[in-house]
C-alpha positions in Angstrom: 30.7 -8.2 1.9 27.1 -8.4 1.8 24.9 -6.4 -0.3 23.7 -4.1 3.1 27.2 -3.6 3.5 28.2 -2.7 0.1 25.5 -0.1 -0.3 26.8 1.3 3.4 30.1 1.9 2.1 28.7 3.7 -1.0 26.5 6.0 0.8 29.1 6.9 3.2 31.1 8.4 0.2 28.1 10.5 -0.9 28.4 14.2 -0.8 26.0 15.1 1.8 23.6 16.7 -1.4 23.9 13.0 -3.0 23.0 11.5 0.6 19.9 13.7 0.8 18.9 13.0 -2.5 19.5 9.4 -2.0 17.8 9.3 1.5 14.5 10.9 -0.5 14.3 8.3 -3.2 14.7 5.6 -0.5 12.0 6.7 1.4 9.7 7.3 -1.7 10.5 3.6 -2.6 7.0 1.1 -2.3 6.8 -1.6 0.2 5.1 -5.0 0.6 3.4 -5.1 3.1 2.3 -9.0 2.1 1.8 -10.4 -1.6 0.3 -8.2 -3.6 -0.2 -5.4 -1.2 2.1 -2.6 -1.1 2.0 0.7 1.1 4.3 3.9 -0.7 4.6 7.6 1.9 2.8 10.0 -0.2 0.2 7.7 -2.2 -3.2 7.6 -0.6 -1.8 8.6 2.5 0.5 5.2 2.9 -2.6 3.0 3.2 -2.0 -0.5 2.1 -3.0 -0.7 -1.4 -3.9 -3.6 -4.4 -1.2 -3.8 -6.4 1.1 -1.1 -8.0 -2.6 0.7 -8.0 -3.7 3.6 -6.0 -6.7 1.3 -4.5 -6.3 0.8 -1.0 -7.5 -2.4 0.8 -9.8 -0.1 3.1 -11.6 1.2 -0.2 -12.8 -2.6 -1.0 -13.8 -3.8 2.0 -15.8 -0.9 3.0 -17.6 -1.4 -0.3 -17.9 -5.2 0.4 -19.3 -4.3 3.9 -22.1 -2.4 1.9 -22.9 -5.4 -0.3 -21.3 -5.5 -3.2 -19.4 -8.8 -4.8 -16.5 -9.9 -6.1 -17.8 -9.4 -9.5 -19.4 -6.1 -8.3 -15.9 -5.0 -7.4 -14.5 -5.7 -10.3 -16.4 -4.3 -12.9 -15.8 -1.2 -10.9 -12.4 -1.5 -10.8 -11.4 -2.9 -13.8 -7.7 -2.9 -13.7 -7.6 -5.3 -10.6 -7.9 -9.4 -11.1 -9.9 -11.8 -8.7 -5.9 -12.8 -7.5 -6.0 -9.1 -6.7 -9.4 -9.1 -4.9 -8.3 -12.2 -3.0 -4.9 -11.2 -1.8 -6.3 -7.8 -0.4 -9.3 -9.9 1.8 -6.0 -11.8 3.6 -4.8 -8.9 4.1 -8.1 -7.7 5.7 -8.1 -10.7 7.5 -4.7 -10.4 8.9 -5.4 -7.0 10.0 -8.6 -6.2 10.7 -8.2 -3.2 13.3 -5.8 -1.8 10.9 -8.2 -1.9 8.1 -11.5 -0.7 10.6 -9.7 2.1 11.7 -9.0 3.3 8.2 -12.6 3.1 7.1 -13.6 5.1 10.9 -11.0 7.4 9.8 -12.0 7.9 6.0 -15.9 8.0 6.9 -15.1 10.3 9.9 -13.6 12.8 7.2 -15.9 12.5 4.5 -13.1 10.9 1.9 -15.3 7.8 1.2 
């Protein structure tokens, strides 16, 4: 039995209060979208985001559409690493309409 199947036959013996309980954490749970960039329902709005940080990818390339660096960036946002600042520009790369529309959308409603 694979570990899919094992965790099937567990949750089928929940009591249907333990199954919604269960079926809330697991849809709370972080996921990686691509290295180093994870999306979690509920934290800025699912947007792909740096890290286990609440910065999303849309945040820093909006800011490195208006100029500023690498270095810029990360005195800003000290807690990320160039690694950081490098994996979320793939991921810009990778998904670029994505990534526009989330800045459209942000700018449209005043969040940035």
């Amino acid at each position: 039995m694979n570990a899919i199947e094992e965790a099937k036959s567990v949750v089928s013996r929940l009591s249907p209060a333990d199954r919604a309980e269960f079926a809330f954490w697991l849809t709370s749970q972080s996921v990686e979208l691509a290295p180093g960039i994870f999306s979690t329902p509920g934290v800025c709005g699912g947007d792909p985001c740096v890290g286990r940080t609440r910065i999303p990818v849309w945040v820093l390339e909006s800011l490195r559409r208006q100029g500023l660096k690498a270095a810029d960036l990360l005195k800003a946002y000290p807690v990320l690493q160039t690694d950081d600042l490098a994996r979320a520009m793939a991921y810009v790369a990778a998904h670029r309409e994505e990534i526009d529309q989330q800045i459209a959308d942000n700018e449209q409603n005043g969040q940035e």
